[in-house]
Each structure stands twice: as C-alpha cells, then as structure tokens.
mmCIF file of the N, C-alpha and C atoms, coordinates in Angstrom:
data_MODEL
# 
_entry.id   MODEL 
# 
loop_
_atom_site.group_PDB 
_atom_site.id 
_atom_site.type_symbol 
_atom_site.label_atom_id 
_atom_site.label_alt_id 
_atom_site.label_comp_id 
_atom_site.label_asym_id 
_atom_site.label_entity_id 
_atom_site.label_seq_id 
_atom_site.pdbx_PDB_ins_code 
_atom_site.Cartn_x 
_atom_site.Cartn_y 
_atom_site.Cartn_z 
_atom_site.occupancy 
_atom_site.B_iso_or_equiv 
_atom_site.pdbx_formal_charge 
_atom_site.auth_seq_id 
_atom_site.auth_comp_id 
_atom_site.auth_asym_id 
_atom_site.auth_atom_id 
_atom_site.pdbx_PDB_model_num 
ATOM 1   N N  . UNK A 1 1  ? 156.293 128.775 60.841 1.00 0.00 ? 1  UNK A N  1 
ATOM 2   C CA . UNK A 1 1  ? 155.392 127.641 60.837 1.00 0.00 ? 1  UNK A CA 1 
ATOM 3   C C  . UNK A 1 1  ? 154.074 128.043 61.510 1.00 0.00 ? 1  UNK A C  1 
ATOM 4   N N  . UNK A 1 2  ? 153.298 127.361 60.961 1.00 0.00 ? 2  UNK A N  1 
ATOM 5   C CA . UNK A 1 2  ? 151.819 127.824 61.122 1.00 0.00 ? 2  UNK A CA 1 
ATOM 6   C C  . UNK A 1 2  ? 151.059 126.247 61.671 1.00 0.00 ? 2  UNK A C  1 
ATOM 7   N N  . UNK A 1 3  ? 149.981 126.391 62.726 1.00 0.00 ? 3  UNK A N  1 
ATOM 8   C CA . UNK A 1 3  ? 149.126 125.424 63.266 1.00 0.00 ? 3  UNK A CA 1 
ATOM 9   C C  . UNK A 1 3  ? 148.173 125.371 62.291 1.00 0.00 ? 3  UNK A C  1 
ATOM 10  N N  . UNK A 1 4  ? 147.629 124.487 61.363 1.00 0.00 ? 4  UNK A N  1 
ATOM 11  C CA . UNK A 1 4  ? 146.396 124.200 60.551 1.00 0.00 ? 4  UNK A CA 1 
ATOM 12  C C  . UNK A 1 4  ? 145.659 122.874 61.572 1.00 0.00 ? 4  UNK A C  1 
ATOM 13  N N  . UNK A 1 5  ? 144.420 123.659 61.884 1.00 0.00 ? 5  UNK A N  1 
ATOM 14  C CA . UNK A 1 5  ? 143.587 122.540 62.869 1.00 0.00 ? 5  UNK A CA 1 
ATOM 15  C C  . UNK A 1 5  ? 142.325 122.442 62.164 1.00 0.00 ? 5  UNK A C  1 
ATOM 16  N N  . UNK A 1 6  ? 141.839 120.886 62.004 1.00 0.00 ? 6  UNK A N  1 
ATOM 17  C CA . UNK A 1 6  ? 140.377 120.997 61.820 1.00 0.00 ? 6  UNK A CA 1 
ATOM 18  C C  . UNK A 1 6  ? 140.343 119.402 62.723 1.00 0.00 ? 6  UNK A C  1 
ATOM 19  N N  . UNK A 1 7  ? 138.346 119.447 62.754 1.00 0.00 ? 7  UNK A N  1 
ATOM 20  C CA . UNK A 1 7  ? 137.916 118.280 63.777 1.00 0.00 ? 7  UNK A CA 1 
ATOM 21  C C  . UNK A 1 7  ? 136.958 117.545 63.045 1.00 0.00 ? 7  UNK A C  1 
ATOM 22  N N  . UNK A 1 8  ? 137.310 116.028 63.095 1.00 0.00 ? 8  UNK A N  1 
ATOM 23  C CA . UNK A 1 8  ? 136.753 115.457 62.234 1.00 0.00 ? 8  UNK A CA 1 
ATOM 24  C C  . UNK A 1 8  ? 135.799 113.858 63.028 1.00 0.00 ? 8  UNK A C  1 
ATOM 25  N N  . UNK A 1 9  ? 134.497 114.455 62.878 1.00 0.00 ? 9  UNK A N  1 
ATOM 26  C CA . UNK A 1 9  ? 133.784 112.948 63.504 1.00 0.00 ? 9  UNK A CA 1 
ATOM 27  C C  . UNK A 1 9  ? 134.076 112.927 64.837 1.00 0.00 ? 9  UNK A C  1 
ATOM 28  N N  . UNK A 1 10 ? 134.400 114.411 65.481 1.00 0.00 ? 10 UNK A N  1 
ATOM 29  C CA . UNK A 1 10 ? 135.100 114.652 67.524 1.00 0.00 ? 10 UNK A CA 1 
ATOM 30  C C  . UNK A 1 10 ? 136.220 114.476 67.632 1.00 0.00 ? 10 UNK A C  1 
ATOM 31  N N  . UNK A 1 11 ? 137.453 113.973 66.400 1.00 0.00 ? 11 UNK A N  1 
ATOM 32  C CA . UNK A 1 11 ? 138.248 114.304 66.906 1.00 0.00 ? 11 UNK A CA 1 
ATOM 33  C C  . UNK A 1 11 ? 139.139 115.140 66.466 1.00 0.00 ? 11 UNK A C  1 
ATOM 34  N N  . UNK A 1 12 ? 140.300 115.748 66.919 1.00 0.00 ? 12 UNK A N  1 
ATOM 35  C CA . UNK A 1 12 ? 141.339 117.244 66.381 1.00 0.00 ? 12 UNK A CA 1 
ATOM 36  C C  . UNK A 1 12 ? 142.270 116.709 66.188 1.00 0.00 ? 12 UNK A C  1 
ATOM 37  N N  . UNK A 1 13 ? 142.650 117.318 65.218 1.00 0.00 ? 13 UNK A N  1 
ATOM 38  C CA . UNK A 1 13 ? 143.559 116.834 64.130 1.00 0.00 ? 13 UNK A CA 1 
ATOM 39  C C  . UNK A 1 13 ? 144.432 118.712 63.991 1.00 0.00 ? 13 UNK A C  1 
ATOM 40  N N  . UNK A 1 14 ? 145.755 118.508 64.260 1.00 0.00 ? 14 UNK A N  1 
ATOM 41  C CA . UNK A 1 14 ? 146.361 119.652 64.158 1.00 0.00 ? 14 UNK A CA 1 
ATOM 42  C C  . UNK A 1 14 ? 147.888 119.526 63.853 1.00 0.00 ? 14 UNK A C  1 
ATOM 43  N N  . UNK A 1 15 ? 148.271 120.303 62.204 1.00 0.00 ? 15 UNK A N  1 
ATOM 44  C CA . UNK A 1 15 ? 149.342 119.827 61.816 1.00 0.00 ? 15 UNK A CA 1 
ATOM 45  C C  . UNK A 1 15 ? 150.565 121.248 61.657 1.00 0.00 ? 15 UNK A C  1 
ATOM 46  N N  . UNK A 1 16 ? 151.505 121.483 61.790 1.00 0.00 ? 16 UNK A N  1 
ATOM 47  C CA . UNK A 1 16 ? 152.246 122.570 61.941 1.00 0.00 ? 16 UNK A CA 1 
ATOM 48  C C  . UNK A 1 16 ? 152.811 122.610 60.372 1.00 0.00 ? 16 UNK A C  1 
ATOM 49  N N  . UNK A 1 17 ? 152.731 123.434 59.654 1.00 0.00 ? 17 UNK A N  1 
ATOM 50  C CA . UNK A 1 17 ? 152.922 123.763 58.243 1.00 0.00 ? 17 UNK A CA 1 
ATOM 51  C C  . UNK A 1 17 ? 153.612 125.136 57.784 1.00 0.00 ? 17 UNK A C  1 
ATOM 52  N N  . UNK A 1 18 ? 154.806 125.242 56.755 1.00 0.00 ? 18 UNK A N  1 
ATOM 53  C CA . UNK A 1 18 ? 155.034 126.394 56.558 1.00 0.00 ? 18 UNK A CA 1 
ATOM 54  C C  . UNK A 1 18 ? 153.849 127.492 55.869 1.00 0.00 ? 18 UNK A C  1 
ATOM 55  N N  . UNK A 1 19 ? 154.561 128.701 56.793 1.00 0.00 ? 19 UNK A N  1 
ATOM 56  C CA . UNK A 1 19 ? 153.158 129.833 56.777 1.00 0.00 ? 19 UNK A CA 1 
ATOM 57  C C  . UNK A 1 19 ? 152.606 129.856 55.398 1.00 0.00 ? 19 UNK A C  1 
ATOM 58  N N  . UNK A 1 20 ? 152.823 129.987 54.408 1.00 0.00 ? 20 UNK A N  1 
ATOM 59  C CA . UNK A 1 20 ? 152.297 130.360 53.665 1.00 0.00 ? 20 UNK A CA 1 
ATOM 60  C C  . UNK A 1 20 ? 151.415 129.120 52.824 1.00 0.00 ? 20 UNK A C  1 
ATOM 61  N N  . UNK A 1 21 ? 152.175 127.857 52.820 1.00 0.00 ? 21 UNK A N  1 
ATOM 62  C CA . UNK A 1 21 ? 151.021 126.923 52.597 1.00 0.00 ? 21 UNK A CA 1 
ATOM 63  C C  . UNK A 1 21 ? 149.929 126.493 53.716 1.00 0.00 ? 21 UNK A C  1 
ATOM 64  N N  . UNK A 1 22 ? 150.134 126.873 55.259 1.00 0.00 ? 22 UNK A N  1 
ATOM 65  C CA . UNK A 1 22 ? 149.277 126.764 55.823 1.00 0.00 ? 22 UNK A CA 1 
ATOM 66  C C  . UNK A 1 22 ? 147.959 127.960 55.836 1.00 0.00 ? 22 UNK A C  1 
ATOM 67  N N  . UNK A 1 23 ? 148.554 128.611 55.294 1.00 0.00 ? 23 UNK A N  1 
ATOM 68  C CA . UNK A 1 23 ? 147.301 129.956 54.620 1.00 0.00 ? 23 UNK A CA 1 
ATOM 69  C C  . UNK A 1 23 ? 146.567 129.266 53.246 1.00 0.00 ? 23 UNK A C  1 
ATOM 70  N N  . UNK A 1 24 ? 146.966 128.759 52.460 1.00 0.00 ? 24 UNK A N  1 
ATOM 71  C CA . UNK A 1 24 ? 146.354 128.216 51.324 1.00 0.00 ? 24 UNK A CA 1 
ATOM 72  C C  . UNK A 1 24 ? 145.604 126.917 51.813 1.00 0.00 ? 24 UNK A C  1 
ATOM 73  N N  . UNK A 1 25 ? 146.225 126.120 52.529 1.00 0.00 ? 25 UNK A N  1 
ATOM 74  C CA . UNK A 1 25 ? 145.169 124.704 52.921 1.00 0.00 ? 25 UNK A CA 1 
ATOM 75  C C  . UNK A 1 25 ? 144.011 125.151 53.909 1.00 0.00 ? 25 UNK A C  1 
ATOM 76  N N  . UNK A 1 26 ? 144.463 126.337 54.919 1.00 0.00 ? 26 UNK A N  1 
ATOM 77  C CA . UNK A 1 26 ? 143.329 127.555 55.664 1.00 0.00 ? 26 UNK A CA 1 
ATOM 78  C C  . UNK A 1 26 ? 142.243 127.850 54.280 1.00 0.00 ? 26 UNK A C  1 
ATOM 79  N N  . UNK A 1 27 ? 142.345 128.007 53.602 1.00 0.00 ? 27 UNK A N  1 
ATOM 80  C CA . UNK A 1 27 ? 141.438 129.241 52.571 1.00 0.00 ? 27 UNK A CA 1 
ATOM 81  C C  . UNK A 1 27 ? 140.951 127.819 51.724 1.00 0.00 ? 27 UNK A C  1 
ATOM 82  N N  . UNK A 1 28 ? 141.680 126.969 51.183 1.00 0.00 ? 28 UNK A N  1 
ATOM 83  C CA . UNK A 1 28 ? 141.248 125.860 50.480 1.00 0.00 ? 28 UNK A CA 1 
ATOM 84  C C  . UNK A 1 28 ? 140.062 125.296 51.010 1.00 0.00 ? 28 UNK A C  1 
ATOM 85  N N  . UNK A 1 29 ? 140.670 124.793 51.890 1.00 0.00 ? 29 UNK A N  1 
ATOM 86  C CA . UNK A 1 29 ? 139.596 123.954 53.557 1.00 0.00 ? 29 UNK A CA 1 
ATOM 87  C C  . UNK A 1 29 ? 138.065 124.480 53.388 1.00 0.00 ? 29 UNK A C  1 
ATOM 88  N N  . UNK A 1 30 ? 138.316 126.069 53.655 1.00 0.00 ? 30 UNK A N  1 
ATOM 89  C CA . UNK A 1 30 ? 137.181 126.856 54.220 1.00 0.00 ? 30 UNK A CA 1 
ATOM 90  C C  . UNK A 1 30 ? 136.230 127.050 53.096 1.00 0.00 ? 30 UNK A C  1 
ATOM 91  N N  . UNK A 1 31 ? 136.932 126.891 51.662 1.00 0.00 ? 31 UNK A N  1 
ATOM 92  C CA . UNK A 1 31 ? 136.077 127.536 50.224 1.00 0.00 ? 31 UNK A CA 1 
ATOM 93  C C  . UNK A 1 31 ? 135.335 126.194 49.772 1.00 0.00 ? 31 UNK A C  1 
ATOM 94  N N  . UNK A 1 32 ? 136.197 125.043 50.394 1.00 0.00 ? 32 UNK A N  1 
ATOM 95  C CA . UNK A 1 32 ? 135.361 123.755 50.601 1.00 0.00 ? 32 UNK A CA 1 
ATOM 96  C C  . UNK A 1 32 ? 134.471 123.421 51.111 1.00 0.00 ? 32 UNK A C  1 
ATOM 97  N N  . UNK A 1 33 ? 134.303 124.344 52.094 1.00 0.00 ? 33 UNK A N  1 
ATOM 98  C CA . UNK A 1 33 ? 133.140 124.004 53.138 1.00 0.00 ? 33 UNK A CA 1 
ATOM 99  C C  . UNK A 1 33 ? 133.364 123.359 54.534 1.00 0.00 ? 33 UNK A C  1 
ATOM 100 N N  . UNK A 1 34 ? 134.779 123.501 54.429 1.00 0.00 ? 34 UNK A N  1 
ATOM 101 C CA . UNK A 1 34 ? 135.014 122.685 55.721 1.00 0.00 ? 34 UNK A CA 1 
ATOM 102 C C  . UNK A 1 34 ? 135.207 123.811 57.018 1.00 0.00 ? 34 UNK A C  1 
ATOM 103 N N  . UNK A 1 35 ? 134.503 123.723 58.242 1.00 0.00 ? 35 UNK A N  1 
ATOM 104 C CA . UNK A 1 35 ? 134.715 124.775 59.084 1.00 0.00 ? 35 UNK A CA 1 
ATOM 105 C C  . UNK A 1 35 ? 135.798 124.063 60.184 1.00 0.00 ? 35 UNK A C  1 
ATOM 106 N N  . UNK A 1 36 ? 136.874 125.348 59.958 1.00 0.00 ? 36 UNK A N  1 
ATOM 107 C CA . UNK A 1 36 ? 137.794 124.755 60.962 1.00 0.00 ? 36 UNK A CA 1 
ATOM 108 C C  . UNK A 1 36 ? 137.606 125.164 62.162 1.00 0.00 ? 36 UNK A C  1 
ATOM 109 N N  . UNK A 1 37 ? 136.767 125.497 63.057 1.00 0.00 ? 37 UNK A N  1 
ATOM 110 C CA . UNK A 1 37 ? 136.231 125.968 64.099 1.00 0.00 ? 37 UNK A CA 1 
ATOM 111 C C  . UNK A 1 37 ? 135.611 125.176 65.018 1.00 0.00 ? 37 UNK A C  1 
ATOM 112 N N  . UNK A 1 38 ? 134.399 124.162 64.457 1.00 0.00 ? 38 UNK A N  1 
ATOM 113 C CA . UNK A 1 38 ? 133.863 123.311 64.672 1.00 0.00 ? 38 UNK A CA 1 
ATOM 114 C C  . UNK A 1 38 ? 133.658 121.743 63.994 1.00 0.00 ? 38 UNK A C  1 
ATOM 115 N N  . UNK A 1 39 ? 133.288 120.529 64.725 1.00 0.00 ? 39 UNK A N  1 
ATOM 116 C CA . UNK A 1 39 ? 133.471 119.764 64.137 1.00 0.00 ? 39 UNK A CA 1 
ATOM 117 C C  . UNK A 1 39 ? 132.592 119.815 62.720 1.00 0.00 ? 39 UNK A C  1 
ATOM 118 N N  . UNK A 1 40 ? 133.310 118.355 62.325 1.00 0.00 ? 40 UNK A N  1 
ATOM 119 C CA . UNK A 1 40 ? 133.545 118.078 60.401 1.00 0.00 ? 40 UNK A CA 1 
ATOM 120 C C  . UNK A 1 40 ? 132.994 117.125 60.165 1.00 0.00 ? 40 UNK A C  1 
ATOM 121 N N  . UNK A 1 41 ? 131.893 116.729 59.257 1.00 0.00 ? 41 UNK A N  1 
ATOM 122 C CA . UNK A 1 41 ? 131.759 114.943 58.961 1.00 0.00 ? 41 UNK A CA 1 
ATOM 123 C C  . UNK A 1 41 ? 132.681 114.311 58.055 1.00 0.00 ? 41 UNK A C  1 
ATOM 124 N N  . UNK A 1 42 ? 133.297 113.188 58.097 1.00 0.00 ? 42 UNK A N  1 
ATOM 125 C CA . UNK A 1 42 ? 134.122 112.690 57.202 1.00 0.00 ? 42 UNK A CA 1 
ATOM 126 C C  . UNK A 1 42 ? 133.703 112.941 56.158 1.00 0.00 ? 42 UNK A C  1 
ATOM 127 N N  . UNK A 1 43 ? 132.520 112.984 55.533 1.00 0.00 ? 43 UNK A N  1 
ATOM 128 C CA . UNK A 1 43 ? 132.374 112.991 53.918 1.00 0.00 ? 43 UNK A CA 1 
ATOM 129 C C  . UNK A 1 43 ? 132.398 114.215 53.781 1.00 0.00 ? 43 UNK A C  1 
ATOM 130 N N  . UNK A 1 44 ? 132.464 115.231 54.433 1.00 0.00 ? 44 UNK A N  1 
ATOM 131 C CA . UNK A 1 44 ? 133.370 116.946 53.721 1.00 0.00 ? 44 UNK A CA 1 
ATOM 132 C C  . UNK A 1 44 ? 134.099 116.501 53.406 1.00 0.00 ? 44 UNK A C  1 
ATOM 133 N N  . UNK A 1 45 ? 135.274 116.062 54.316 1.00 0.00 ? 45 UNK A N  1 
ATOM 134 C CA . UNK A 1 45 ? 136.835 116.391 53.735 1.00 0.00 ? 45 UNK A CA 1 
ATOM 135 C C  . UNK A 1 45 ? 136.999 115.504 52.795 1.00 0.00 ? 45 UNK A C  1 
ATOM 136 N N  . UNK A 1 46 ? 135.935 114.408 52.249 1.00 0.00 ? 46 UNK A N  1 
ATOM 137 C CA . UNK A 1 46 ? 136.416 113.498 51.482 1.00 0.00 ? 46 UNK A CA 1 
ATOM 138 C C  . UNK A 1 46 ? 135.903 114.252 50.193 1.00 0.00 ? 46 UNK A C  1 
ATOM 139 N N  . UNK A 1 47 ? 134.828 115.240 50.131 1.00 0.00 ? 47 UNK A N  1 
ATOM 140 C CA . UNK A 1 47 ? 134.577 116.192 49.444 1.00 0.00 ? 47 UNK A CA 1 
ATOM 141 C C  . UNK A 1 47 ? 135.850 117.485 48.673 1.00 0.00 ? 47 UNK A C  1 
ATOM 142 N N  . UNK A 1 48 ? 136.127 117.453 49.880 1.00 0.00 ? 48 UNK A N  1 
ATOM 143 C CA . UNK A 1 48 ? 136.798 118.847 49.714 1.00 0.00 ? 48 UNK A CA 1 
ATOM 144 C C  . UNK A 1 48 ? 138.736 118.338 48.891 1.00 0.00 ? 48 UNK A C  1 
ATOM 145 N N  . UNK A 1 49 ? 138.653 116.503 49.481 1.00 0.00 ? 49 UNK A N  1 
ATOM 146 C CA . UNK A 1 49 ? 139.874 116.181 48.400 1.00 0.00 ? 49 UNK A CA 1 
ATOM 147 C C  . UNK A 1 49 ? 139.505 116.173 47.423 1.00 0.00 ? 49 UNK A C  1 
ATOM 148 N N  . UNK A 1 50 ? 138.105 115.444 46.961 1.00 0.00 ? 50 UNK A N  1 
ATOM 149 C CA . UNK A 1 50 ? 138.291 115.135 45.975 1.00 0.00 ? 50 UNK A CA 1 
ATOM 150 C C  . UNK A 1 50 ? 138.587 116.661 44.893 1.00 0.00 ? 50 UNK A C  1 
ATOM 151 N N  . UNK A 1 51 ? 137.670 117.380 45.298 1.00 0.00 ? 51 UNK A N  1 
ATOM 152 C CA . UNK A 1 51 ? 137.419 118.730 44.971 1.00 0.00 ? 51 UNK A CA 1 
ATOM 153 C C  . UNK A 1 51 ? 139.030 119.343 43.791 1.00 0.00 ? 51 UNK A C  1 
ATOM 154 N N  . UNK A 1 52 ? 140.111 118.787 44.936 1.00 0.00 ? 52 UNK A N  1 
ATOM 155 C CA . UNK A 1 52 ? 141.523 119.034 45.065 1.00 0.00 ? 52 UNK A CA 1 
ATOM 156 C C  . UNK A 1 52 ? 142.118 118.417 43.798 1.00 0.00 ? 52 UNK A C  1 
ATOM 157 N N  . UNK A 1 53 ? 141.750 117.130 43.772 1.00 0.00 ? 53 UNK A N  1 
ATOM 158 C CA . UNK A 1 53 ? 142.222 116.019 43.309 1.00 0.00 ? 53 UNK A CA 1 
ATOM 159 C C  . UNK A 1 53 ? 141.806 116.366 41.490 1.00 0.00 ? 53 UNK A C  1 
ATOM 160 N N  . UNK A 1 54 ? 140.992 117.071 41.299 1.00 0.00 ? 54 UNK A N  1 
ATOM 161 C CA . UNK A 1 54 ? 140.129 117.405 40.360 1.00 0.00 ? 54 UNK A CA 1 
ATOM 162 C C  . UNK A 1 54 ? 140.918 118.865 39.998 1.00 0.00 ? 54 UNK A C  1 
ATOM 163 N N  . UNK A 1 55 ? 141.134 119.170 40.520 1.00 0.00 ? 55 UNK A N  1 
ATOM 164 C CA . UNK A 1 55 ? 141.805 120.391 40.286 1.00 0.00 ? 55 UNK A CA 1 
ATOM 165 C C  . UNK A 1 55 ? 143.528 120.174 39.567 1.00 0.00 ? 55 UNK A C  1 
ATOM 166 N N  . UNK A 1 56 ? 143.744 119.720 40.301 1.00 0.00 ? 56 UNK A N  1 
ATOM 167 C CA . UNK A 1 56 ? 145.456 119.184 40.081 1.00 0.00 ? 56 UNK A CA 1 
ATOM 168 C C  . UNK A 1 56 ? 145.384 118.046 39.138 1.00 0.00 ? 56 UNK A C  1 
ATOM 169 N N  . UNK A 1 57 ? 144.407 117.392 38.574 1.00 0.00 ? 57 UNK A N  1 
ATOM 170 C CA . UNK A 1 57 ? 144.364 116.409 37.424 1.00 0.00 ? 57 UNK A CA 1 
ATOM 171 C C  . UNK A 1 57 ? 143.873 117.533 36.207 1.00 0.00 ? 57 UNK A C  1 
ATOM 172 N N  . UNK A 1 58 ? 143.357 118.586 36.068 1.00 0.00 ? 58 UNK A N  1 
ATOM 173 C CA . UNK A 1 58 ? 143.381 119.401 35.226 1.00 0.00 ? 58 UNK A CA 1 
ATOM 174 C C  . UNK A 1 58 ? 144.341 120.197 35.235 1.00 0.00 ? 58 UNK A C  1 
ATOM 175 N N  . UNK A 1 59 ? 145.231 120.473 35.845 1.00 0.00 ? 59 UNK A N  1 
ATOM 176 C CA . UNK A 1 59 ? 146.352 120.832 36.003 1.00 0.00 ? 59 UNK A CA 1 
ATOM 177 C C  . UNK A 1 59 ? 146.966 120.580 34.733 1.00 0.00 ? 59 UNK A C  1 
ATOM 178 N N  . UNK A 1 60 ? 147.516 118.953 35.232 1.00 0.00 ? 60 UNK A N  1 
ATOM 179 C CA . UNK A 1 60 ? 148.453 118.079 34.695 1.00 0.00 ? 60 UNK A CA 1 
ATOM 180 C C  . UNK A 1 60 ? 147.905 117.844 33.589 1.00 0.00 ? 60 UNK A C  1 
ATOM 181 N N  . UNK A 1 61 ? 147.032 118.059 32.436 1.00 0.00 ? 61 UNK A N  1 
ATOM 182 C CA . UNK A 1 61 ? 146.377 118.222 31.415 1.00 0.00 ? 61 UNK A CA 1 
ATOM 183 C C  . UNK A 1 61 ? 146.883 119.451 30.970 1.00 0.00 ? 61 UNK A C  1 
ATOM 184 N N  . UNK A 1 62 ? 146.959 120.479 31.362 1.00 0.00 ? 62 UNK A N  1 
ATOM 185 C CA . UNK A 1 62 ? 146.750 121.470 30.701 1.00 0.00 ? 62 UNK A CA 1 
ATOM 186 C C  . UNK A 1 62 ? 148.670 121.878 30.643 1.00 0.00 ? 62 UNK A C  1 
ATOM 187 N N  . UNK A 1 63 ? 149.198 121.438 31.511 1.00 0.00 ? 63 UNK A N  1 
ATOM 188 C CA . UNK A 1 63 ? 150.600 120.930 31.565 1.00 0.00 ? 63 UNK A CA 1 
ATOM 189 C C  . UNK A 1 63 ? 151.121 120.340 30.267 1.00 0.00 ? 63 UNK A C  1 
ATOM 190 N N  . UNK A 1 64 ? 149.980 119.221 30.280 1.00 0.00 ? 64 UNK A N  1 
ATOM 191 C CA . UNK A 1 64 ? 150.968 118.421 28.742 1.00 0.00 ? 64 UNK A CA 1 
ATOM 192 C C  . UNK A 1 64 ? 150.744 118.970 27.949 1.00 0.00 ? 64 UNK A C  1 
ATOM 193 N N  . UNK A 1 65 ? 149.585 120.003 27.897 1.00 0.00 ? 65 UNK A N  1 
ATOM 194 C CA . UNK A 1 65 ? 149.313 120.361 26.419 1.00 0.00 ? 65 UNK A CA 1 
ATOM 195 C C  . UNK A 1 65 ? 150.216 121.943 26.218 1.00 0.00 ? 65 UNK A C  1 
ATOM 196 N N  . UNK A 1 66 ? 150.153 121.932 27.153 1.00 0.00 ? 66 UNK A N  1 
ATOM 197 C CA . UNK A 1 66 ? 151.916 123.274 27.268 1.00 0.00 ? 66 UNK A CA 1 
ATOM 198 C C  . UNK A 1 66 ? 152.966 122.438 26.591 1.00 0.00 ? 66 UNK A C  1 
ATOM 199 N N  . UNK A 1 67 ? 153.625 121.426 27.001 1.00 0.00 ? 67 UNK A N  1 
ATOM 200 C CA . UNK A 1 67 ? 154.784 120.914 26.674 1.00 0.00 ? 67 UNK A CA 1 
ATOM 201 C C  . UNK A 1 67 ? 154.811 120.633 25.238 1.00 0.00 ? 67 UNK A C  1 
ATOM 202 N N  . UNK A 1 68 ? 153.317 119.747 24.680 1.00 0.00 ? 68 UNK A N  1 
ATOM 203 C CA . UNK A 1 68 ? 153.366 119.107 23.838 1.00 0.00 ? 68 UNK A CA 1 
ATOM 204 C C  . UNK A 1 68 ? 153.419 120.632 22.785 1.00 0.00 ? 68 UNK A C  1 
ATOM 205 N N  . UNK A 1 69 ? 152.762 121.893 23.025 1.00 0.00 ? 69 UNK A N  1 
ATOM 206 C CA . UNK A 1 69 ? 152.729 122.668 22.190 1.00 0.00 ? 69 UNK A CA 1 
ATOM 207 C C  . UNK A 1 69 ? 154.580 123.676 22.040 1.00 0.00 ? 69 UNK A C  1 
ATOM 208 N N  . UNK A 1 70 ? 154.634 123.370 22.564 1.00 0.00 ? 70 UNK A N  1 
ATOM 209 C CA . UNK A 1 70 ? 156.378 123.957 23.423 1.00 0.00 ? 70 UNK A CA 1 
ATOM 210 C C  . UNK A 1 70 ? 157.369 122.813 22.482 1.00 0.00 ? 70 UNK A C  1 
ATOM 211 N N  . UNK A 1 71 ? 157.011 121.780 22.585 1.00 0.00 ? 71 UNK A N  1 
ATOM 212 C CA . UNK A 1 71 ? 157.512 120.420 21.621 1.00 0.00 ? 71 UNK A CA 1 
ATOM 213 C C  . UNK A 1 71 ? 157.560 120.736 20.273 1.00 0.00 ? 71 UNK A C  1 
ATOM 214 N N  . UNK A 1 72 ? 156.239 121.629 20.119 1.00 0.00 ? 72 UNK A N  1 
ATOM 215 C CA . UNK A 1 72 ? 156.095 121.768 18.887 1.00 0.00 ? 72 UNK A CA 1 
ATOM 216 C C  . UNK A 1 72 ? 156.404 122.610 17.429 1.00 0.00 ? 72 UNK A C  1 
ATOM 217 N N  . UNK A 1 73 ? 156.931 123.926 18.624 1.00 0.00 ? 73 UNK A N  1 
ATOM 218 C CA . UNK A 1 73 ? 157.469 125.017 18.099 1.00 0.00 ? 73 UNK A CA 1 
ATOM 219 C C  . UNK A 1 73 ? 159.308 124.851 17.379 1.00 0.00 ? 73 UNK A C  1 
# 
C-alpha cells in the first residue's frame, strides 16, 4: 500500500492505495496538472476528473463497438 497525497484550497487530503494503482492516480494527477507537492485550486481537480471521466466514457464506446462487432461475427 502506497500514501497518494494532494492539497486542496489548504487542506491535505491523503489516501492509502494499492501500489500500483497508487502509481497510476500519482502519474494521472501530475499529467493533469495537479501538483502533489503543493497546494491545488478546486477547479484543477475538477479539471483533471473531468479529464478522467472523458476518457473512460470513450472507453465504454469503443467497448460496445467491440462487443457489438464480436456479436457480429
């Protein structure tokens, strides 16, 4: 288990995560723009979900169109 810390608007926020997804939300965070070092304004991280959120909804698109073509064979 791994410590993932960031500070948001002064205050710290620190959550204990298995290592290897706490290396990916580390590298995610940071390619977002969010510095986990120093404080954060709320509208990064609301940035850096949505960012996420956008990612994993193209996902799930490109998902159905696997299945539906997998359906199809």
């Amino acid at each position: 288990m791994k410590n993932v810390g960031l500070t948001i608007n002064g205050t710290r926020y620190e959550i204990k995560l298995d290592d290897a997804f706490a290396d990916f939300v580390n590298q995610d965070l940071e390619a977002a723009g969010i510095n986990l070092a120093t404080d954060n304004k709320a509208d990064k991280l609301l940035k850096a979900y949505l960012r996420l959120a956008k990612q994993a909804a193209s996902y799930e698109k490109e998902i159905e169109l696997l299945v539906e073509t997998l359906d199809g064979l």
